[in-house]
N, C-alpha and C positions, 0 to 999 in steps of 0.2 A: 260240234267239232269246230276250233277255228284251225288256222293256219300259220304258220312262225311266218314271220315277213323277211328273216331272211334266207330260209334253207330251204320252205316251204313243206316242212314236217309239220304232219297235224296232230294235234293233240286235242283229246275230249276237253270237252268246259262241260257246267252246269248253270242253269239260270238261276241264280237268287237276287228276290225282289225286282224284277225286271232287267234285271245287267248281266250279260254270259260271265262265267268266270273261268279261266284256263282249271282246271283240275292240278296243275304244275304251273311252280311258280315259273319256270324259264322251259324253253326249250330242250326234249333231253337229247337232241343231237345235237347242238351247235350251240345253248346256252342264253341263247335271243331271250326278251321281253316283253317284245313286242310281236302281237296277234292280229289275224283278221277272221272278221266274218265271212263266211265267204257268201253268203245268203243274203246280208245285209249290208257288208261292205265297211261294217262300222270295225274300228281300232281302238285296240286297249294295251296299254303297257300292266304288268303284273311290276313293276319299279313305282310307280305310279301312286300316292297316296290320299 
């Protein structure tokens, strides 16, 4: 699970090849791109290429 950084609605990821990946490209409450781990801390944008 990460976390939207700005509504803080969580949405599932999956790990492929060592990097989480949101299961949805955005937020489905508020439309955000950007995530966090909440275990690791670490931030990823799904805009991000």
């Amino acid at each position: 699970m990460v976390m939207c950084q700005s509504c803080g609605e969580f949405v599932t990821a999956t790990e492929e090849s060592g990097d989480l990946v949101p299961l949805s490209d955005a937020c489905p409450d508020c439309g955000e791109t950007k995530f966090k781990h909440i275990e690791s801390g670490r931030t990823m944008d799904t805009e991000e290429t």
